[in-house]
ZABAMAR-676264 format. One record per residue (C-alpha): x, y, z; residue number from 1; chain; residue in one letter. Coordinates in pm, 1 decimal. Layout:
PT         x         y         z  num  cadena  residuo
PT         X         Y         Z  NUM       A        a
...
END
This chain:
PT         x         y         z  num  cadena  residuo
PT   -4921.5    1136.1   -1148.7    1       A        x
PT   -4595.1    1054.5   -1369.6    2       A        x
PT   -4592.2     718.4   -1532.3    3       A        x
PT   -4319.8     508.2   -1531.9    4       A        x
PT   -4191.9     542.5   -1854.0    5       A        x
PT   -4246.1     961.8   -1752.6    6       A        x
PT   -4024.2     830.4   -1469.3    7       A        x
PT   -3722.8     662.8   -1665.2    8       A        x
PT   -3701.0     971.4   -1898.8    9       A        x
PT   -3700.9    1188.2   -1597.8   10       A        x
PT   -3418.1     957.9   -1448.2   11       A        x
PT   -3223.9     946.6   -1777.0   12       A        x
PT   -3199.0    1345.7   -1797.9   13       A        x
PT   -3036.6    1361.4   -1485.4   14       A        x
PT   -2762.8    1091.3   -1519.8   15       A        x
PT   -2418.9    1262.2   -1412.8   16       A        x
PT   -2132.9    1312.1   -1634.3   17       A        x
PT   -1896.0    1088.2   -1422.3   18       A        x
PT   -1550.3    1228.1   -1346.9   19       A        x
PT   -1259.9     992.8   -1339.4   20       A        x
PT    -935.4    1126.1   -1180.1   21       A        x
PT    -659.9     903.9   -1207.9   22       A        x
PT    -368.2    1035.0    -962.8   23       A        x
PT    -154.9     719.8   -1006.1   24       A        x
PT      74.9     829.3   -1263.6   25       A        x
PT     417.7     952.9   -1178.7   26       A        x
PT     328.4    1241.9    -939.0   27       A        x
PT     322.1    1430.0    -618.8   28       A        x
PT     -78.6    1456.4    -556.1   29       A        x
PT      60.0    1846.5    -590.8   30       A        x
PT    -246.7    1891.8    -858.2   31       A        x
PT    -489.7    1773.7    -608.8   32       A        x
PT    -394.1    1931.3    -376.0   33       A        x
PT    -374.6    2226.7    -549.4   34       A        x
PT    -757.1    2194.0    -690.4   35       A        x
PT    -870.0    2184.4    -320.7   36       A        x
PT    -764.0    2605.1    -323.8   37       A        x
PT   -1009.1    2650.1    -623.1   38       A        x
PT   -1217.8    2976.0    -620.5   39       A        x
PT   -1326.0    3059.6    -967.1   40       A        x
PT   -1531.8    2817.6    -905.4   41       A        x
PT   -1467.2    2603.6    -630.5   42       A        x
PT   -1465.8    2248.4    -665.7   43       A        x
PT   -1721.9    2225.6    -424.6   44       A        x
PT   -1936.6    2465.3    -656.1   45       A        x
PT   -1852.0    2238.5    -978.1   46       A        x
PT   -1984.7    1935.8    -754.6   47       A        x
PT   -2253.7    2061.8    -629.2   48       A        x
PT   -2384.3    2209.5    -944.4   49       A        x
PT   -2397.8    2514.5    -831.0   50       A        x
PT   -2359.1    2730.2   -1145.4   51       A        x
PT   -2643.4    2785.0   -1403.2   52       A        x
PT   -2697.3    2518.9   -1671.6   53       A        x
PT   -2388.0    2285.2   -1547.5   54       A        x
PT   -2460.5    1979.0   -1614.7   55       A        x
PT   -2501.2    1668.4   -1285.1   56       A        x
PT   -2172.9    1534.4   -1253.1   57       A        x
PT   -2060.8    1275.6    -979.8   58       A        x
PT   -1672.6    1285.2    -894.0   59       A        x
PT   -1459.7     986.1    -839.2   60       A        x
PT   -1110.2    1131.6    -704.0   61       A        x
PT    -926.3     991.5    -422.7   62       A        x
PT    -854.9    1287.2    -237.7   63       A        x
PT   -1228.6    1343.6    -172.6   64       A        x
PT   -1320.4     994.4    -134.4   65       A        x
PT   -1321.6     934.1     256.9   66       A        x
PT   -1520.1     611.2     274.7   67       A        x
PT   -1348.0     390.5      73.7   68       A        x
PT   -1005.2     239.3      26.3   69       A        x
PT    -874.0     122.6    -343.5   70       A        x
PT   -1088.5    -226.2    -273.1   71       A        x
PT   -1289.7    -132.4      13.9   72       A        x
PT   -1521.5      18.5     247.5   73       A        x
PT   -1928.7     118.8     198.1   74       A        x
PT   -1872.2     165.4    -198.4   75       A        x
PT   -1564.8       7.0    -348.6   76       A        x
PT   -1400.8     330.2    -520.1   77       A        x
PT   -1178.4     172.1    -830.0   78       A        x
PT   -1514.1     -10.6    -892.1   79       A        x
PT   -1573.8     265.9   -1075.7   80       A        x
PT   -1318.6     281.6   -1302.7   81       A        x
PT   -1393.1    -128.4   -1354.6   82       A        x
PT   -1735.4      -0.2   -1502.8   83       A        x
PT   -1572.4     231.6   -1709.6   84       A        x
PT   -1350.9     -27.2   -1861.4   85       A        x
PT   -1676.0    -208.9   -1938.9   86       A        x
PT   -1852.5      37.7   -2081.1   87       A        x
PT   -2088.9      67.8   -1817.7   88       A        x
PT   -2013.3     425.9   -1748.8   89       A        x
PT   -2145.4     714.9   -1974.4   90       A        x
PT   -2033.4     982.0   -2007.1   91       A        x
PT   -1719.0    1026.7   -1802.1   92       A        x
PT   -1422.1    1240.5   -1835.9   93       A        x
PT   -1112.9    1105.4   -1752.9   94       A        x
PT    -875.8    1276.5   -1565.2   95       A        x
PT    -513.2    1215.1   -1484.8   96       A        x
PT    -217.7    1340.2   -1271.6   97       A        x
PT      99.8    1229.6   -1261.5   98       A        x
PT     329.1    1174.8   -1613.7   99       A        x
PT     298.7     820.9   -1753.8  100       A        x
PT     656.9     566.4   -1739.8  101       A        x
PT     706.5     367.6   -2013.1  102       A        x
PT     639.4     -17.0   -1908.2  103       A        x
PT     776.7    -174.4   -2253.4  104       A        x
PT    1152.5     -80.1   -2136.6  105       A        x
PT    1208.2    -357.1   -1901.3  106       A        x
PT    1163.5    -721.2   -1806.0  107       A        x
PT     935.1    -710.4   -1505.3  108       A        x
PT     786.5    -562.8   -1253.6  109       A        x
PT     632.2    -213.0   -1313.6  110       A        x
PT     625.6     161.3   -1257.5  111       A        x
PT     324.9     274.2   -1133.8  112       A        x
PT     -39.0     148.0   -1152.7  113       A        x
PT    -399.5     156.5   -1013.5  114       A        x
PT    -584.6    -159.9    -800.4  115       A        x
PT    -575.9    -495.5   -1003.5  116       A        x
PT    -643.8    -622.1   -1305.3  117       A        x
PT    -960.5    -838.3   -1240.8  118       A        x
PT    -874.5   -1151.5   -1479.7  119       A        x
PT    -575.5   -1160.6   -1360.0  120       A        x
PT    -531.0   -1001.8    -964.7  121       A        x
PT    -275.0    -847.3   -1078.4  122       A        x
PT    -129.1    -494.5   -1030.2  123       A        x
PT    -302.2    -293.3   -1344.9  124       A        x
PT     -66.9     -27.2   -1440.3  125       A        x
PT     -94.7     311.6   -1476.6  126       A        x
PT     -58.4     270.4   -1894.2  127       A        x
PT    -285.3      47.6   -1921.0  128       A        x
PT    -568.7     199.3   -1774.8  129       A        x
PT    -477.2     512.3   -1978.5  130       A        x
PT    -499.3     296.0   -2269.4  131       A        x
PT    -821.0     105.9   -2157.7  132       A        x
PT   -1034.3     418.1   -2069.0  133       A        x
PT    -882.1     659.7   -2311.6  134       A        x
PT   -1086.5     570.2   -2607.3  135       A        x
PT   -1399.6     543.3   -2390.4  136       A        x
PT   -1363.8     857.6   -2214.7  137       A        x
PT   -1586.3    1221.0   -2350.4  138       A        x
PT   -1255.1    1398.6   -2266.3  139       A        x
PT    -885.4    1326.1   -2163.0  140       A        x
PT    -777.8    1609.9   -1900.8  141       A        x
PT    -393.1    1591.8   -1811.5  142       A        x
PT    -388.2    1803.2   -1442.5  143       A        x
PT     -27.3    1909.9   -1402.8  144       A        x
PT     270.6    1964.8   -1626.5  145       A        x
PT     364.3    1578.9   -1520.6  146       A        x
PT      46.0    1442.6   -1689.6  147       A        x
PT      75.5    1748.4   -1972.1  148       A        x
PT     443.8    1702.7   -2070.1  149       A        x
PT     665.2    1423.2   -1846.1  150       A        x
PT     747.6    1726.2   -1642.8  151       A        x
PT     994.9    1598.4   -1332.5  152       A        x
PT    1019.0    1274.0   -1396.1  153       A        x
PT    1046.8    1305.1   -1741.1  154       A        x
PT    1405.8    1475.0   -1721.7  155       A        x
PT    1725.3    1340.2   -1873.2  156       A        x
PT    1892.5    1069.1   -1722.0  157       A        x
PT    1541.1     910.9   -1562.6  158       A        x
PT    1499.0     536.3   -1562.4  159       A        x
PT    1137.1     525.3   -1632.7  160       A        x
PT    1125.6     620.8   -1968.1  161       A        x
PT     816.8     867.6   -1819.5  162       A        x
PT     639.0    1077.0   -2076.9  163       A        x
PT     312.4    1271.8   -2065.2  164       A        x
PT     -12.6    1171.6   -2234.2  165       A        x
PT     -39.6    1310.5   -2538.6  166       A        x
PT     341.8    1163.2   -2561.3  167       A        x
PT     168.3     835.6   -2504.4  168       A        x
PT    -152.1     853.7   -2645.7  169       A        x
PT     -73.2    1049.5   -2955.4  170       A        x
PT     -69.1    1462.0   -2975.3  171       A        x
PT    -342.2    1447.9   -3237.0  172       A        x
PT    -598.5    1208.1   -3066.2  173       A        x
PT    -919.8    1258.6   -2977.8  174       A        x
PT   -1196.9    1116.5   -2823.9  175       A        x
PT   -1500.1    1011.7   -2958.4  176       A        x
PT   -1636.7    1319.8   -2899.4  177       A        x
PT   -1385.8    1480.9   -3106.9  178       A        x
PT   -1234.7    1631.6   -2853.4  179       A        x
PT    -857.7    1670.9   -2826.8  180       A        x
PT    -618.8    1538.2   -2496.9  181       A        x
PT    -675.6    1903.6   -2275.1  182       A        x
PT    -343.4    1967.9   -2091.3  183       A        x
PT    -379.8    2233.9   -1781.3  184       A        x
PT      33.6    2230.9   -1741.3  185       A        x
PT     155.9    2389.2   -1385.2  186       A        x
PT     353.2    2268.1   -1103.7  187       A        x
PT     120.7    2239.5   -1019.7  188       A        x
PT    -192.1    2341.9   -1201.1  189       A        x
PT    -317.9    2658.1   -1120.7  190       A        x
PT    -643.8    2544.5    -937.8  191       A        x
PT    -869.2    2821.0   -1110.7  192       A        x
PT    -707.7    2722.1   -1431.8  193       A        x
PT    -798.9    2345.1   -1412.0  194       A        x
PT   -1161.1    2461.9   -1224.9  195       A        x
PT   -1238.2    2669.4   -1524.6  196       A        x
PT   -1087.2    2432.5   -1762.1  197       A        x
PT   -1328.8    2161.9   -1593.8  198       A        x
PT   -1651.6    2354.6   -1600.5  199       A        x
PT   -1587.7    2454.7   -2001.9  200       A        x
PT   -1566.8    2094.3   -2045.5  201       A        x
PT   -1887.3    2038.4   -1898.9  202       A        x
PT   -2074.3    2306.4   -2045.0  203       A        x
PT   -1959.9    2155.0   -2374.8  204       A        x
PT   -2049.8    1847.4   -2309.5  205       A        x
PT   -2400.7    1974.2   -2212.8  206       A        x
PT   -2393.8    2176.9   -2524.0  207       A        x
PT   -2364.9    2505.2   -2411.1  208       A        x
PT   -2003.1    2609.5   -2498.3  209       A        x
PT   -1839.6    2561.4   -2871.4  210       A        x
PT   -1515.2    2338.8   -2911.2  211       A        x
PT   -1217.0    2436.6   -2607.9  212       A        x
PT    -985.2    2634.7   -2841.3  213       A        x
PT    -652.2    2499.7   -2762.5  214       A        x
PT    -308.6    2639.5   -2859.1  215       A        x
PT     -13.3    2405.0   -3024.0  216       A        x
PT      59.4    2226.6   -2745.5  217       A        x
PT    -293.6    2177.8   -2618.5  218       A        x
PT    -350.0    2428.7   -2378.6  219       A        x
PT    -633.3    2635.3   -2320.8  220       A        x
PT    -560.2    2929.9   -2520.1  221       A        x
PT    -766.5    3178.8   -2330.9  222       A        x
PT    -537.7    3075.0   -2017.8  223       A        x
PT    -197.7    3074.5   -2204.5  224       A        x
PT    -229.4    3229.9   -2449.7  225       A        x
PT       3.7    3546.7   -2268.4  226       A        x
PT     372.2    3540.4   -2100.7  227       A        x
PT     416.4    3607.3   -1766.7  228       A        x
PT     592.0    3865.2   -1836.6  229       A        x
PT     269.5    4001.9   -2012.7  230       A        x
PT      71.6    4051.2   -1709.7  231       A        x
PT     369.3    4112.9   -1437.4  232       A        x
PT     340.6    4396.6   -1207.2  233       A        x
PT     737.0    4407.0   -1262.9  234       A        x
PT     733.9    4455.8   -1658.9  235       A        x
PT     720.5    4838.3   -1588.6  236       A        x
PT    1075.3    4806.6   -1451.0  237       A        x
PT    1188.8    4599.3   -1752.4  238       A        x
PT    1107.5    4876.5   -1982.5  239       A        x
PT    1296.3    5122.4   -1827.9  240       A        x
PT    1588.5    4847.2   -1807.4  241       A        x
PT    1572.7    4910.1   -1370.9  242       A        x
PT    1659.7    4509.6   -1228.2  243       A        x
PT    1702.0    4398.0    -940.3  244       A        x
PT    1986.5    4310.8    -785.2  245       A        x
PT    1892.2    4088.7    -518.2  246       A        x
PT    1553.5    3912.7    -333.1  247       A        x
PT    1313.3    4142.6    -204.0  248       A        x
PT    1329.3    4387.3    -476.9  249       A        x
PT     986.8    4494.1    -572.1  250       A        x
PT    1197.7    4555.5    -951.8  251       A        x
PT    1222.0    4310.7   -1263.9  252       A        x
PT    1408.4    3965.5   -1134.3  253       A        x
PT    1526.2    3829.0   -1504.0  254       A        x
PT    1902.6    3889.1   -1391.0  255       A        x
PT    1798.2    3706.9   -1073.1  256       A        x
PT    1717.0    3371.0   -1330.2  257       A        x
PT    1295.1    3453.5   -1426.1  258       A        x
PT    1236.9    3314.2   -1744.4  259       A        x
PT     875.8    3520.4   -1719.5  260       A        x
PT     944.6    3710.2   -2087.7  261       A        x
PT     927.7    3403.3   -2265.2  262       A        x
PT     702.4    3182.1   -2032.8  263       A        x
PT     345.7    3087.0   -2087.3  264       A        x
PT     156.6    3120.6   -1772.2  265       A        x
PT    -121.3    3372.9   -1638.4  266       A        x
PT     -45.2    3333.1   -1271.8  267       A        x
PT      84.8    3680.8   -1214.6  268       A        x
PT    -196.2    3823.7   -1382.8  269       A        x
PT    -445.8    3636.0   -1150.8  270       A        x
PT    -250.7    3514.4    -862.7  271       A        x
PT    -272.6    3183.6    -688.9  272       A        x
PT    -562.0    3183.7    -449.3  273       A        x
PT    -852.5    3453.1    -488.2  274       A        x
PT    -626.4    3701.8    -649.4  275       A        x
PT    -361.6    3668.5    -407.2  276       A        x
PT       9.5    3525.9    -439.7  277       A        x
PT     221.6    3396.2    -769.8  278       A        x
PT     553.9    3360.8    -814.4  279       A        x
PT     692.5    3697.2    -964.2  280       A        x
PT     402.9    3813.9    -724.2  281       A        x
PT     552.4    3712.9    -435.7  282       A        x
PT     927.7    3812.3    -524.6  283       A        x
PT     984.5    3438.6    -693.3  284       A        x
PT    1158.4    3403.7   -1052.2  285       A        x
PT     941.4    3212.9   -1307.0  286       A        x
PT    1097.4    2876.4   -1377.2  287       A        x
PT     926.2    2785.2   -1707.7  288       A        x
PT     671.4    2516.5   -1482.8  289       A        x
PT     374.3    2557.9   -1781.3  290       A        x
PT     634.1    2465.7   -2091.7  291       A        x
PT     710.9    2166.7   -2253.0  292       A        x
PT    1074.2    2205.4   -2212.8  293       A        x
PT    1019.7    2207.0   -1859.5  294       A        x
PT    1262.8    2104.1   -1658.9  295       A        x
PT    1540.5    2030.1   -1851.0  296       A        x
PT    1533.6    2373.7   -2095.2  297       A        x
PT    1520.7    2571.2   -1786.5  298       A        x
PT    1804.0    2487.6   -1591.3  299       A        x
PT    1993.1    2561.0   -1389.1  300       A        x
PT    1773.7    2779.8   -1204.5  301       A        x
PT    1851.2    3083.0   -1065.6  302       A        x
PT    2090.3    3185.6   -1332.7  303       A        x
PT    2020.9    3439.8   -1588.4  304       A        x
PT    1873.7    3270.9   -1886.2  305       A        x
PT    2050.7    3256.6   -2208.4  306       A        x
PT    2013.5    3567.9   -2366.5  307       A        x
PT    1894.9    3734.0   -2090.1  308       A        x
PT    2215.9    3947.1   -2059.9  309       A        x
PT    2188.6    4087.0   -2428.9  310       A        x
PT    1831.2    4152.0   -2407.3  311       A        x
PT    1873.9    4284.6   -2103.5  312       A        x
PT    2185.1    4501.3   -2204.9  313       A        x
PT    2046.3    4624.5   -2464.3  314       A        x
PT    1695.9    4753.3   -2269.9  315       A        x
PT    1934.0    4857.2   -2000.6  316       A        x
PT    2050.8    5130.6   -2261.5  317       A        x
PT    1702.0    5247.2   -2417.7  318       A        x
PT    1547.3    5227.2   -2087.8  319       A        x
PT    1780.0    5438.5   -1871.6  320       A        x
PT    1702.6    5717.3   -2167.5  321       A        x
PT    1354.3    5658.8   -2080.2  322       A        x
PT    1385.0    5697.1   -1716.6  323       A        x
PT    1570.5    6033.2   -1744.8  324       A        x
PT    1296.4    6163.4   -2001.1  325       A        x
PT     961.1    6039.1   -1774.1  326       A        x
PT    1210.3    6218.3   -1495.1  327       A        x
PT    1203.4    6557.7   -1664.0  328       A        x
PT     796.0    6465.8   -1737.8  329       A        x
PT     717.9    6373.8   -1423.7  330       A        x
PT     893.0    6643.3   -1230.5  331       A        x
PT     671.5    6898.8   -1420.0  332       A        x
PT     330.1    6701.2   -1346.1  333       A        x
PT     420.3    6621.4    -989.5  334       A        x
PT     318.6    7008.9    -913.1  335       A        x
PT      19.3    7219.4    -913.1  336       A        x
PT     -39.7    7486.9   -1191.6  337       A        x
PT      99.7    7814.7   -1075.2  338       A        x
PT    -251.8    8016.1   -1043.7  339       A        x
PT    -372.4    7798.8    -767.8  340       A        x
PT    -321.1    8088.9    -487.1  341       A        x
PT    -445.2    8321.9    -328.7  342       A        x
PT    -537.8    8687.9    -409.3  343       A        x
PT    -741.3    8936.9    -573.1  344       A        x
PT    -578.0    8880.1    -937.8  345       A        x
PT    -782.9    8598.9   -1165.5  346       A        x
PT    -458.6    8417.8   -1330.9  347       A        x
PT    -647.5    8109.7   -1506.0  348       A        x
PT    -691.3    8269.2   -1797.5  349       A        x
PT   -1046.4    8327.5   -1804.7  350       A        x
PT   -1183.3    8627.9   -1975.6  351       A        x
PT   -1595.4    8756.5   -1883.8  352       A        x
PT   -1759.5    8808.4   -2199.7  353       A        x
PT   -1946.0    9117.3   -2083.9  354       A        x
END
C-alpha cells in the first residue's frame, strides 16, 4: 500500500512538460499544418510518449484542440496560456508561428493577438504574450521562417513593422534554462525538422541530451549545417557544368533561378514526407525559404542568381573537359574484359604451378 506522501511524489514525477504553441503571430498556419506530415517521429509519437525515456508532455496547439474554442467549450484552451502568465505552469515550452509586427509604430488598434487580456477584456496581442511568457518559458521554439526571421511579412515596404523573435526578444537571450531562442526556419518548417528539433528539446529538458548546438543564426546545426546543393541528386550535373534548360530536366536548375549552392536547407537530402518529395527533388528551384535574407535577398525568383552566370561559366568550361574525359573512361568500363568467351584457349592469364 503507497502512502500518500508515496502518492504525491509519484504524481510529481509524472507532471508533463506543457507545450505552448502560439500560432497567432503573422502567419499562414503553413507550420502546423506542415507538423501534421511528421514521420521522424510523428507528432502523434512525441504526444503519446512513445519513444524511450521522453519525457510526459501535454500539448496545447490549436490545430489539435477540437473541443474548445479560444474562450470555450469542455476545457477553456487559452486558459492555459493564462496559467502560464501566472506562473502556474511548469515547465512549458513555448512555441510560436507566425513573425511578430511591431505594435509601438502606431496610434491604435493592433496587429495581431491571442484571446483577451483578463484585467482589462481586451484584445492581448501577439507581443505581449511573447513578452509575458518568454521569460517564463524552458525554451522559445520559433516554427517557420516567419517566427525565425520576419520571413513574408517582414519584406520591404510592409506596414507592420513585422520582425521575428529573436528580432524582438533579443538574438542572445535565453531562458532560464539557459537555453537560447531555437529557430526551425522553412516555409514552412520541414515537419521532421521541427519533430526532431522538439523531441531534442525534451530529452534535454529530461536530461538526457547535452545543450542543442545551434549555428549563428540559431539553427540546429545538425539540420543546417549543409547547402542544398550539398545533398542534391542534381550536384552531379553541376560538376560537369550540364544545366538545364527548361522544367522537367532531371539536370542542375541554377540557370533556371535555384539558389540551392548557397542555401541552408537539408530537404533534398531527406525529402518532405517519409523520404519522398523536396523542391530540387521534385524539379522545383530552391528559393532561399531557410535564410535570413529571405524574401527580399532572393528575388526575383526564377532568375538566375547573381553570380550564378560566372560561376556557372566558369564550371561550364572545367566541366565539359570532365565530361569528355569520364566519356573516354566510361566507354572502356562499359564492356566486358576480352577473355570472357568461349573456347579451348585459357586467356585470363592464369598460369598452373605444376
Amino acid at each position: 500500500m503507497t502512502s500518500a506522501t508515496g502518492n504525491k511524489h509519484a504524481d510529481a514525477e509524472e507532471a508533463p512538460i506543457h507545450l505552448l504553441w502560439i500560432n497567432a503571430g503573422l502567419s499562414c498556419d503553413g507550420d502546423s499544418v506542415a507538423l501534421t506530415a511528421a514521420t521522424q517521429p510523428s507528432i502523434e509519437e512525441i504526444v503519446l510518449g512513445a519513444l524511450p525515456g521522453l519525457p510526459k508532455i501535454a500539448v496545447h496547439w490549436p490545430l489539435i484542440d477540437f473541443e474548445c474554442g479560444p474562450d470555450v467549450g469542455a476545457d477553456t484552451f487559452i486558459e492555459w496560456f493564462y496559467k502560464a502568465d501566472r506562473g502556474e505552469l511548469e515547465p512549458f515550452v513555448l512555441v510560436v508561428e507566425g513573425s511578430i509586427p511591431n505594435e509601438s509604430i502606431k496610434e491604435e488598434g493592433y496587429w495581431c493577438g491571442f484571446g483577451n487580456d483578463p484585467a482589462t477584456g481586451q484584445p492581448m496581442t501577439t507581443s505581449e504574450w511573447l513578452d509575458r511568457l518568454a521569460p517564463k518559458a524552458l525554451a522559445v521554439v520559433a516554427a517557420g521562417t516567419c517566427a525565425a526571421y520576419g520571413g513574408i511579412h517582414a519584406m520591404e515596404g510592409n506596414p507592420t513593422g513585422a520582425m521575428g523573435v529573436p528580432d524582438h526578444l533579443g538574438w542572445d537571450w535565453k531562458s532560464y534554462a539557459g537555453l537560447p531562442i531555437v529557430c526551425i526556419p522553412g516555409c514552412p518548417t520541414h515537419p521532421d525538422n521541427f519533430a526532431e528539433t522538439l523531441t531534442y528539446l525534451l530529452y534535454q529538458a529530461a536530461g538526457q541530451a547535452p545543450m542543442i548546438p545551434l549555428d549563428d543564426q540559431l539553427r540546429p546545426k545538425w539540420l543546417f549545417g549543409q547547402t542544398v546543393h550539398e545533398g542534391c541528386d542534381r550536384a552531379g550535373y553541376y560538376e560537369q557544368g550540364d544545366f538545364a534548360k527548361e522544367y522537367g530536366s532531371p539536370k542542375c536548375i541554377v540557370k533556371l533561378g535555384c539558389w540551392g549552392p548557397v542555401v541552408r536547407c537539408n530537404v533534398p537530402k531527406r525529402g518532405w514526407i517519409n523520404g519522398v518529395g523536396g523542391c530540387p527533388n521534385v524539379g522545383g528551384i530552391c528559393i532561399g525559404c531557410t535564410m535570413p535574407g529571405f524574401p527580399d535577398k532572393f528575388m526575383p525568383f526564377m532568375d538566375e542568381p547573381p553570380g550564378a552566370h560566372v560561376s556557372s561559366l566558369a564550371i561550364g568550361v572545367y566541366g565539359s573537359v570532365i565530361r569528355k574525359l569520364r566519356g573516354i573512361t566510361a566507354r572502356k568500363l562499359d564492356k566486358e574484359p576480352k577473355w570472357r568467351e568461349k573456347g579451348r584457349e585459357l586467356k585470363t592469364g592464369y598460369r598452373t604451378p605444376w
